[in-house]
C-alpha positions as CSV (number, residue, x, y, z in Angstrom):
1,X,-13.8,18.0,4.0
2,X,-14.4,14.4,3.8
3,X,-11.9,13.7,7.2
4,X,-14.4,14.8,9.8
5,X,-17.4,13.0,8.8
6,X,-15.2,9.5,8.3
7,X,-13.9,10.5,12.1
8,X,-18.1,11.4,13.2
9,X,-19.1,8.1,11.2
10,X,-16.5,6.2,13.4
11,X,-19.1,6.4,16.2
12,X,-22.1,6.2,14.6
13,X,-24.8,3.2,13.9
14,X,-27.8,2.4,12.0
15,X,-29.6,5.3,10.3
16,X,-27.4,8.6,11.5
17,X,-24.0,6.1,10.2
18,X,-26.1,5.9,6.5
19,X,-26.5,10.0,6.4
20,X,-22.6,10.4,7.8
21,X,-21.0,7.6,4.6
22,X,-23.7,9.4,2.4
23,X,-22.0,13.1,2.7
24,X,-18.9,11.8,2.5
25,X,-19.2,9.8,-0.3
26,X,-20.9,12.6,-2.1
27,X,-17.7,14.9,-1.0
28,X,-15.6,12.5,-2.7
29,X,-17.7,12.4,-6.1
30,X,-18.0,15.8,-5.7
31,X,-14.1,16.3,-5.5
32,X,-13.9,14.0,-9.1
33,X,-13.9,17.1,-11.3
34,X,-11.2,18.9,-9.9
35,X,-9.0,15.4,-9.4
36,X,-9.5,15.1,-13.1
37,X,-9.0,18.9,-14.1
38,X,-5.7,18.5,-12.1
39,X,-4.4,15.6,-14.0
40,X,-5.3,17.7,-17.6
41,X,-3.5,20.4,-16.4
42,X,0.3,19.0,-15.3
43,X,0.0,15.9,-17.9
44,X,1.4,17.1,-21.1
45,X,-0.9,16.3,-24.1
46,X,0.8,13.4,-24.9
47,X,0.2,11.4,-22.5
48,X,-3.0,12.5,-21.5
49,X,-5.0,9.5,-22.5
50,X,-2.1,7.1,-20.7
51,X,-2.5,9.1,-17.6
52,X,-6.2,8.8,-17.6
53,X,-6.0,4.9,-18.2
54,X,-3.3,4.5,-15.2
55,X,-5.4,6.4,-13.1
56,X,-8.2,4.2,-13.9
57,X,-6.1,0.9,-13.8
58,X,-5.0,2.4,-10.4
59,X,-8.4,2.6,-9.0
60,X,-9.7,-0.5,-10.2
61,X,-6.6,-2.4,-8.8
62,X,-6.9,-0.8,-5.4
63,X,-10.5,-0.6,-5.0
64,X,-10.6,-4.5,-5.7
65,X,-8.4,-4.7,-2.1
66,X,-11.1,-3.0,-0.5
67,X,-13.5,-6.2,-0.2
68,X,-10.6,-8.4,1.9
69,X,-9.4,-5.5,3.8
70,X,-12.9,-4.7,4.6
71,X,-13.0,-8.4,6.0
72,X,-9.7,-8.5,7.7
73,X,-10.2,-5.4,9.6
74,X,-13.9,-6.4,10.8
75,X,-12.4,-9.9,11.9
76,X,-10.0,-8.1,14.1
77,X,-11.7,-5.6,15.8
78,X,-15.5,-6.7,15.7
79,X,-16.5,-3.3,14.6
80,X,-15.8,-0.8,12.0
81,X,-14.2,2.0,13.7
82,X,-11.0,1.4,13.0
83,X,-12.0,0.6,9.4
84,X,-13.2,4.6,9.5
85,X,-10.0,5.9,11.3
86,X,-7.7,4.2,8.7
87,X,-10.1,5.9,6.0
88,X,-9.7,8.8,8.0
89,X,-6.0,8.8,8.1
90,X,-5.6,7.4,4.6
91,X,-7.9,11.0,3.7
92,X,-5.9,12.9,5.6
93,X,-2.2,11.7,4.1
94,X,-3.7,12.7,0.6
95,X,-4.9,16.3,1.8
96,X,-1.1,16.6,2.9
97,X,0.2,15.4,-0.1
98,X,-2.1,18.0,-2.2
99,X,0.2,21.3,-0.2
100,X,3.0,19.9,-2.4
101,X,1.1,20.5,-6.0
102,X,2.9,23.3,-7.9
103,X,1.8,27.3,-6.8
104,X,-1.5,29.0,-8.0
105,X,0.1,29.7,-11.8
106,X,-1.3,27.9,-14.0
107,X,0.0,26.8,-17.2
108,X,-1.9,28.4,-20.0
109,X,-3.5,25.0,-21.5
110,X,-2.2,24.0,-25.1
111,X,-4.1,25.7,-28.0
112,X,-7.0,23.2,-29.7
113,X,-5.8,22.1,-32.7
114,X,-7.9,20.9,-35.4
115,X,-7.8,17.3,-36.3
116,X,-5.8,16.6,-39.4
Protein backbone atom coordinates (compact mmCIF):
# COMPACT_ATOMS: atom_id res chain seq x y z
CA UNK A 1 0.00 0.00 0.00
CA UNK A 2 2.91 2.18 0.80
CA UNK A 3 4.34 1.91 -3.20
CA UNK A 4 1.83 4.34 -4.71
CA UNK A 5 2.11 7.19 -2.39
CA UNK A 6 6.23 6.96 -2.53
CA UNK A 7 5.55 6.96 -6.59
CA UNK A 8 2.65 10.23 -6.01
CA UNK A 9 5.28 11.80 -3.45
CA UNK A 10 7.89 11.58 -6.30
CA UNK A 11 6.14 14.56 -7.89
CA UNK A 12 5.04 16.46 -5.21
CA UNK A 13 6.46 19.66 -3.16
CA UNK A 14 5.84 21.66 -0.17
CA UNK A 15 2.68 21.03 1.80
CA UNK A 16 0.73 18.11 -0.47
CA UNK A 17 4.74 16.16 -0.38
CA UNK A 18 4.28 16.44 3.83
CA UNK A 19 0.56 14.74 3.63
CA UNK A 20 1.97 12.09 0.79
CA UNK A 21 5.47 10.91 3.39
CA UNK A 22 2.87 11.32 6.30
CA UNK A 23 0.47 8.31 4.89
CA UNK A 24 3.15 6.44 4.04
CA UNK A 25 5.01 6.54 6.86
CA UNK A 26 1.96 5.77 8.97
CA UNK A 27 1.44 2.59 6.46
CA UNK A 28 4.69 1.50 7.39
CA UNK A 29 4.16 1.86 11.32
CA UNK A 30 1.01 0.54 10.70
CA UNK A 31 2.44 -2.66 8.94
CA UNK A 32 4.86 -3.07 12.38
CA UNK A 33 2.50 -5.44 14.13
CA UNK A 34 2.03 -7.90 11.54
CA UNK A 35 6.07 -7.69 10.62
CA UNK A 36 6.56 -8.60 14.20
CA UNK A 37 3.64 -11.28 14.53
CA UNK A 38 5.31 -12.83 11.42
CA UNK A 39 8.73 -13.18 12.95
CA UNK A 40 6.82 -14.95 16.36
CA UNK A 41 5.21 -17.21 14.27
CA UNK A 42 8.15 -19.03 11.99
CA UNK A 43 10.98 -18.29 14.81
CA UNK A 44 10.97 -21.25 16.97
CA UNK A 45 10.90 -20.26 20.70
CA UNK A 46 14.32 -20.41 21.08
CA UNK A 47 15.46 -18.04 19.33
CA UNK A 48 12.90 -15.75 19.56
CA UNK A 49 14.61 -13.09 21.58
CA UNK A 50 17.94 -13.50 19.07
CA UNK A 51 15.69 -12.94 16.19
CA UNK A 52 14.12 -9.85 17.69
CA UNK A 53 17.70 -8.37 18.57
CA UNK A 54 19.01 -9.07 14.82
CA UNK A 55 16.05 -7.58 13.51
CA UNK A 56 16.68 -4.64 15.57
CA UNK A 57 20.55 -4.63 15.00
CA UNK A 58 19.43 -4.92 11.30
CA UNK A 59 17.44 -1.82 11.29
CA UNK A 60 19.61 0.25 13.31
CA UNK A 61 22.65 -0.65 10.99
CA UNK A 62 20.72 0.10 7.83
CA UNK A 63 18.75 2.99 8.84
CA UNK A 64 22.21 4.72 9.92
CA UNK A 65 23.01 4.50 5.83
CA UNK A 66 20.01 6.39 5.28
CA UNK A 67 21.65 9.93 6.28
CA UNK A 68 24.69 9.56 3.40
CA UNK A 69 22.56 7.93 0.86
CA UNK A 70 20.06 10.61 1.48
CA UNK A 71 23.15 13.06 0.58
CA UNK A 72 24.58 11.16 -2.27
CA UNK A 73 21.44 10.79 -4.08
CA UNK A 74 20.33 14.68 -3.63
CA UNK A 75 24.02 15.66 -4.84
CA UNK A 76 23.39 13.76 -7.95
CA UNK A 77 20.22 14.54 -9.09
CA UNK A 78 19.34 17.92 -7.42
CA UNK A 79 16.06 16.67 -6.40
CA UNK A 80 14.46 13.90 -4.50
CA UNK A 81 12.64 11.89 -7.01
CA UNK A 82 14.80 9.45 -7.56
CA UNK A 83 15.37 9.21 -3.85
CA UNK A 84 11.33 8.24 -3.84
CA UNK A 85 11.57 5.84 -6.90
CA UNK A 86 14.42 3.80 -5.31
CA UNK A 87 12.09 3.78 -1.99
CA UNK A 88 9.54 2.88 -4.30
CA UNK A 89 11.34 0.01 -5.91
CA UNK A 90 13.15 -1.00 -2.65
CA UNK A 91 9.00 -1.23 -1.32
CA UNK A 92 8.12 -3.08 -4.02
CA UNK A 93 11.17 -5.88 -4.02
CA UNK A 94 9.94 -6.59 -0.33
CA UNK A 95 6.09 -6.96 -1.30
CA UNK A 96 7.54 -9.68 -3.87
CA UNK A 97 9.55 -11.28 -1.49
CA UNK A 98 6.42 -11.54 1.03
CA UNK A 99 4.44 -14.15 -2.02
CA UNK A 100 7.29 -16.55 -0.95
CA UNK A 101 6.21 -16.74 3.02
CA UNK A 102 4.85 -20.24 3.71
CA UNK A 103 0.83 -20.94 2.75
CA UNK A 104 -2.21 -19.65 4.98
CA UNK A 105 -1.59 -22.74 7.67
CA UNK A 106 -0.46 -21.64 10.42
CA UNK A 107 1.51 -23.31 12.96
CA UNK A 108 -0.56 -23.72 16.12
CA UNK A 109 1.86 -21.44 18.50
CA UNK A 110 3.74 -23.36 21.36
CA UNK A 111 1.67 -23.85 24.64
CA UNK A 112 2.62 -21.02 27.60
CA UNK A 113 4.41 -22.64 29.94
CA UNK A 114 4.80 -21.42 33.39
CA UNK A 115 8.07 -20.13 34.49
CA UNK A 116 9.98 -22.56 36.63
Amino acid sequence: MQIPFVVIAASLFNVPLLLAIIVQQCLGIFALPAENSLLVTYTPARWRATAFGAKFVLSLGVSSLGVPVIAMIYDRTGDFYWLFMTMALITAVVAAAALFLPGRGRRPLPAVVPAE
